[in-house]
Backbone as ProteinMPNN parsed JSONL, in Angstrom:
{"seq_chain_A": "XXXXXXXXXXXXXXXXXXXXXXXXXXXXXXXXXXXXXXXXXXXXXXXXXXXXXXXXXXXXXXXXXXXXXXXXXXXXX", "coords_chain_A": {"N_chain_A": [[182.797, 105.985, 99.219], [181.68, 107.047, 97.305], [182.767, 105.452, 94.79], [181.957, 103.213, 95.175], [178.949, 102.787, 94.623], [179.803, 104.054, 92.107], [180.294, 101.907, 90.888], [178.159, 100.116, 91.0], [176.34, 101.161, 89.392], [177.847, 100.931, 86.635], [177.742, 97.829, 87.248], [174.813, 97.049, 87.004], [174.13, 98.592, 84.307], [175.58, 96.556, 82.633], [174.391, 94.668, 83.019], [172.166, 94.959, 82.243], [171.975, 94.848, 79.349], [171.809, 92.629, 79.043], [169.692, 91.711, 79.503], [168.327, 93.218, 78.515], [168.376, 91.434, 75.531], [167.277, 89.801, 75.763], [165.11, 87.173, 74.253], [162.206, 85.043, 73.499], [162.099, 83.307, 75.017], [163.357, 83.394, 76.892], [165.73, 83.957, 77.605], [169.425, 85.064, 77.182], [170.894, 86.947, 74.503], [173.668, 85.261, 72.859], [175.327, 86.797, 72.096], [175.502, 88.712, 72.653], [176.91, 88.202, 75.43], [179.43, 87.308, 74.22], [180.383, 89.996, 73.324], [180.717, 91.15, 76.005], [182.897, 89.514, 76.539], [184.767, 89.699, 74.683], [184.663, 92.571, 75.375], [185.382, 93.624, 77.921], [186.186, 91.569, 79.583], [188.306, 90.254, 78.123], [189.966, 92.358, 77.488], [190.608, 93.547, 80.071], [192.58, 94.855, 82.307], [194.464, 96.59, 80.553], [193.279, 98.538, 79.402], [191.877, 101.792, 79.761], [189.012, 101.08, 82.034], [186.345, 102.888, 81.783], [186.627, 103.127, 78.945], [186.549, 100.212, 78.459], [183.707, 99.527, 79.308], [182.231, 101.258, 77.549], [182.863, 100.21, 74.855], [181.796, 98.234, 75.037], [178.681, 98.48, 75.855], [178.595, 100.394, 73.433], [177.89, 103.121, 74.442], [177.935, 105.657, 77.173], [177.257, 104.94, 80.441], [174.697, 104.729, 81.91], [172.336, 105.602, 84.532], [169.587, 104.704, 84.644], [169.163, 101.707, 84.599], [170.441, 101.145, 87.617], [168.851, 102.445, 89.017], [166.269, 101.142, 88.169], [166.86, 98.624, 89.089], [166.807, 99.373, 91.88], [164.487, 99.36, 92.488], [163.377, 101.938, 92.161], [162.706, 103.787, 90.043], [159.941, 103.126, 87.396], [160.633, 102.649, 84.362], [160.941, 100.631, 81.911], [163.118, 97.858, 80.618]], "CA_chain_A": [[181.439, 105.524, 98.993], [181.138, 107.375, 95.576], [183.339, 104.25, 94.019], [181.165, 101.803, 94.887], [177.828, 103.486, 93.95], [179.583, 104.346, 90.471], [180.513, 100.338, 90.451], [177.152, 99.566, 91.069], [176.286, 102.067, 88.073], [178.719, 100.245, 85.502], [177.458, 96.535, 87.038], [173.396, 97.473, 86.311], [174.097, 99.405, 83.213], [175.951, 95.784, 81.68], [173.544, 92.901, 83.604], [170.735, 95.286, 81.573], [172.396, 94.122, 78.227], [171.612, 90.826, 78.696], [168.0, 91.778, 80.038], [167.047, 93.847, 77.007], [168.586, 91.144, 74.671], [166.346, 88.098, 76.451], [164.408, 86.718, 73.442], [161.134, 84.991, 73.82], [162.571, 82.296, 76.047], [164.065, 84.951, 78.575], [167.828, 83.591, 77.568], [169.947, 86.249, 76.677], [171.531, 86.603, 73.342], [174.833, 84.972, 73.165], [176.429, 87.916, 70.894], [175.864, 89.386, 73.996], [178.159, 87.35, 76.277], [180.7, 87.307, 73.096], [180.992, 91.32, 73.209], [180.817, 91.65, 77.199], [183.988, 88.551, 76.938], [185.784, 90.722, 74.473], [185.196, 94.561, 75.651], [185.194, 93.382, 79.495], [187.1, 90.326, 80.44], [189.649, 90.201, 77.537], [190.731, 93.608, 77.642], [191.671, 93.706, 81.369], [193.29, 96.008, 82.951], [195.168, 97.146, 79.255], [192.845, 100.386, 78.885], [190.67, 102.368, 80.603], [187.519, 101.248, 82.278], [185.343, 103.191, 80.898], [186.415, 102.721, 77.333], [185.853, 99.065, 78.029], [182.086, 99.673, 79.459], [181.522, 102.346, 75.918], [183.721, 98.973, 73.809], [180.766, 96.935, 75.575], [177.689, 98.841, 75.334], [178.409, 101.92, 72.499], [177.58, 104.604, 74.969], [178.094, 106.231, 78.044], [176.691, 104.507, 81.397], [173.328, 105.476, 82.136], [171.58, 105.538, 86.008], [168.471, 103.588, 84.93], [169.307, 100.091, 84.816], [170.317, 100.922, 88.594], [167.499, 102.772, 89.511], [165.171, 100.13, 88.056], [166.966, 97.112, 90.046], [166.443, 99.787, 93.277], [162.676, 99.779, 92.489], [163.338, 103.674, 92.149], [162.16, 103.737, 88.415], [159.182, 101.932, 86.798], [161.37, 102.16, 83.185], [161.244, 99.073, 81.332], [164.071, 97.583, 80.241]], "C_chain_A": [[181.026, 105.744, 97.532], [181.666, 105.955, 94.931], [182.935, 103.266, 94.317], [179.592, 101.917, 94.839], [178.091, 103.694, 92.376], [179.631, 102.421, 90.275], [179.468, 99.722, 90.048], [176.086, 99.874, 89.831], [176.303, 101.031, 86.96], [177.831, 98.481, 85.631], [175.572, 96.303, 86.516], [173.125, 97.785, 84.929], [174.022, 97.379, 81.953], [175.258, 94.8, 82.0], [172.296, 93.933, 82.457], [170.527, 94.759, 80.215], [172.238, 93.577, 78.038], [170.121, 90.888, 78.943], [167.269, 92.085, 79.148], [167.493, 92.374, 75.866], [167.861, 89.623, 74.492], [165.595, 88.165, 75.151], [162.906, 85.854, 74.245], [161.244, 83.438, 74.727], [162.957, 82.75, 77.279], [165.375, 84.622, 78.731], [168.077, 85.02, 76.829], [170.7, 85.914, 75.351], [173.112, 86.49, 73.375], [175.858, 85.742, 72.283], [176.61, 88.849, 72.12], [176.935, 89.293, 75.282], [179.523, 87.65, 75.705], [180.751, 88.609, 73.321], [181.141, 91.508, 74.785], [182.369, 90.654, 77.307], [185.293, 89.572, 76.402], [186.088, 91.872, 75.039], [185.493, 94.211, 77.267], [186.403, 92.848, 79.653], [188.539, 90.478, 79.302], [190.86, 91.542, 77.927], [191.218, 94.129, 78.822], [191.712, 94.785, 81.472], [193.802, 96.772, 81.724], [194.598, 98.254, 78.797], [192.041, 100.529, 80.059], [189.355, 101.573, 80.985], [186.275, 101.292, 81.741], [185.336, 102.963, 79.56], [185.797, 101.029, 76.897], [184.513, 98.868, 78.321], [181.894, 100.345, 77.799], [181.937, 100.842, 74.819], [182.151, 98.121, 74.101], [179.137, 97.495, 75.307], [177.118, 99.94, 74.246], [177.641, 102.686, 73.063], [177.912, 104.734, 76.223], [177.43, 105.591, 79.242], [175.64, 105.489, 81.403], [173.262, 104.973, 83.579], [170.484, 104.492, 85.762], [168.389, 102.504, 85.117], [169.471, 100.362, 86.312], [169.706, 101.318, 89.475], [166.274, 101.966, 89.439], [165.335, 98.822, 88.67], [166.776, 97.665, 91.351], [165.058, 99.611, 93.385], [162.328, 101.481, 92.509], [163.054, 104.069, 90.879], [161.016, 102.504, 88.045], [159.18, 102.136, 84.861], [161.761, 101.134, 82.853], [162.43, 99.258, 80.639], [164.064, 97.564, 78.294]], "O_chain_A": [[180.349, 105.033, 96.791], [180.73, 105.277, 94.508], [183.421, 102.246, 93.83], [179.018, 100.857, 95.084], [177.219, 103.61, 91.511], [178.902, 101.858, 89.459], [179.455, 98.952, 89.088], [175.24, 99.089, 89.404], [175.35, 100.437, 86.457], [177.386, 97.909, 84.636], [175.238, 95.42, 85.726], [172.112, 97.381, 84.358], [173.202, 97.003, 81.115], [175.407, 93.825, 81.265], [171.507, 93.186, 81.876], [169.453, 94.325, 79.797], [172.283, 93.299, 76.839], [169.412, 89.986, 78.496], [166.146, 91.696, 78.827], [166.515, 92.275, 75.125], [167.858, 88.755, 73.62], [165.364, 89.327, 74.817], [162.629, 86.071, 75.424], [160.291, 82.682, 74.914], [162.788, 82.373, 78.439], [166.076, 84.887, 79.707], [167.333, 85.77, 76.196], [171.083, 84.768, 75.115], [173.801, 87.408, 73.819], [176.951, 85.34, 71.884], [177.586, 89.523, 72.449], [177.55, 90.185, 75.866], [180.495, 88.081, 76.327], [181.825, 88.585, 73.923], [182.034, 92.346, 74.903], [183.096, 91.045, 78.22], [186.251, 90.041, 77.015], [187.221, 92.303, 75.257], [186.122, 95.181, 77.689], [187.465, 93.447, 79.825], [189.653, 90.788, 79.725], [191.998, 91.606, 78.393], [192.085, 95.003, 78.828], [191.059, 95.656, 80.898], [193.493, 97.954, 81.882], [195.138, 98.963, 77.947], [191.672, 99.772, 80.956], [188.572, 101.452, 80.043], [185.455, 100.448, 81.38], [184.312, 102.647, 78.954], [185.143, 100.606, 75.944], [183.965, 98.011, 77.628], [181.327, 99.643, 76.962], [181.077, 100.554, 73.987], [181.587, 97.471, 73.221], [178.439, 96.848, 74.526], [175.96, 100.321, 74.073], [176.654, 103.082, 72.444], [178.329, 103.647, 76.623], [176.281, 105.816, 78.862], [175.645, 106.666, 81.042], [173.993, 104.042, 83.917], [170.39, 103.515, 86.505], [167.494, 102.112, 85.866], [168.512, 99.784, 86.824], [169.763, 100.863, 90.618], [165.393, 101.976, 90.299], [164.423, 98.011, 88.83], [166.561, 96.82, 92.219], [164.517, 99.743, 94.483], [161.274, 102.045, 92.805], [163.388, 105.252, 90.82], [161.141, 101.308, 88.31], [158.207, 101.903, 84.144], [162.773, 100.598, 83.302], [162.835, 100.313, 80.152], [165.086, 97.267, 77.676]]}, "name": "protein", "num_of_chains": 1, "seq": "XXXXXXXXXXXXXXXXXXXXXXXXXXXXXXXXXXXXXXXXXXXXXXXXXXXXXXXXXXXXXXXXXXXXXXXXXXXXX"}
């Protein structure tokens, strides 16, 4: 159960990326897409995980992004 609670972690943390980076249209910034294609999707399986979440957002997973899609936080994005 823990491994798909941390999943859910990692998938909140990187959909938030695109949430904080919405401009005044509410599209997300496409430098954003371009670094989640490289640190994410390119890099595969070929390293760690986590290094490709830290490659993708320069830091450590945080809880809030998936506390604030539970409605268990009223922390803006």
């Amino acid at each position: 159960y823990y491994s798909y609670k941390w999943a859910e972690v990692l998938s909140a943390d990187a959909y938030a990326a695109f949430e904080e980076s919405a401009g005044a249209d509410g599209l997300p910034d496409p430098e954003v897409g371009r670094r989640y294609r490289e640190a994410i999707l390119e890099a595969g399986g070929s390293r760690p995980a986590m290094d490709s979440f830290k490659a993708f957002r320069g830091r450590e997973p945080s809880l809030d992004a998936l506390l604030r899609h539970q409605g268990m936080s009223s922390v803006a994005a």
